[in-house]
C-alpha positions, -999 to 999 in steps of 0.1 A, spaced: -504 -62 346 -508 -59 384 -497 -96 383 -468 -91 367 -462 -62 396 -469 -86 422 -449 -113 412 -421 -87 405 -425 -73 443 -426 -110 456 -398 -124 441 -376 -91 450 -385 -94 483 -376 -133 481 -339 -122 470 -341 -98 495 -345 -124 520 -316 -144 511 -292 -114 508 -299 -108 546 -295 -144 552 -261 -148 535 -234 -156 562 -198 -159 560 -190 -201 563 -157 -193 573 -161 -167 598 -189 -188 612 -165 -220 621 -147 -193 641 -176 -184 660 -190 -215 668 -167 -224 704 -199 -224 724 -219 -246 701 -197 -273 695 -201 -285 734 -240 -299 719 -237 -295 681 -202 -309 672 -180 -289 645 -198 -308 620 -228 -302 631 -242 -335 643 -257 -333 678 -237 -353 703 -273 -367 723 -303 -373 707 -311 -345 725 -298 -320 705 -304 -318 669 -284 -319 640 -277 -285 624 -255 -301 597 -271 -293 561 -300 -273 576 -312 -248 559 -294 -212 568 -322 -191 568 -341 -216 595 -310 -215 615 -307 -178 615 -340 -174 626 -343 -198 651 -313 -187 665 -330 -151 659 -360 -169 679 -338 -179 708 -317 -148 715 -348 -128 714 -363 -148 738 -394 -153 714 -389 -195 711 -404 -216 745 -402 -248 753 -380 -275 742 -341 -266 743 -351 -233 752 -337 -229 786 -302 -239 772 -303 -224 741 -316 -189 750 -285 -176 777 -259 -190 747 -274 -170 716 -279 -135 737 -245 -125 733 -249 -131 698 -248 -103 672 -268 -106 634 -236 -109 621 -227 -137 641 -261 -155 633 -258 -153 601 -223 -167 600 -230 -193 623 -257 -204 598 -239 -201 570 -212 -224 585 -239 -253 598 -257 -252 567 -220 -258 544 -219 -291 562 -232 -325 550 
């Protein structure tokens, strides 16, 4: 019984989880004028440089982007990515994500 409860809890949480992490695609390719510059629109980084967000998963996007505005993510692209995801709300995250992640 209490693993029946347990799984029950887990996999609510787990849908929990991907409720937050649901974006809006189409808002997202509205928002995504400062990312384009490294990313592309379809998501392919322009220098090896930068990575390829095209496909990722939305939820690793979301919180890496998360990671970056929060200052909580070193190293790496950091000191570019940080100042362009501050101004970014949880909204826009999560659209931006969603948008990246719709692209093959």
């Amino acid at each position: 019984m209490k693993l029946i409860l347990a799984a029950t809890m887990l996999g609510g949480a787990l849908l929990a989880m991907d409720a937050q992490a649901a974006g809006d695609a189409e808002a997202g390719a509205d928002k995504i004028g400062t990312c384009v510059a490294c990313h592309g629109t379809d998501g392919k980084g322009l220098a090896p440089i930068y990575p390829n967000l095209n496909g990722q998963s939305a939820t690793y996007l979301e919180s890496s982007l998360k990671a970056y505005r929060d200052s909580q993510r070193q190293g790496g692209n950091a000191m570019l990515m940080t100042p362009m995801a501050q101004g970014l709300s949880d909204e826009d995250i999560a659209d931006i994500a969603a948008y990246y992640s719709s692209q093959e």
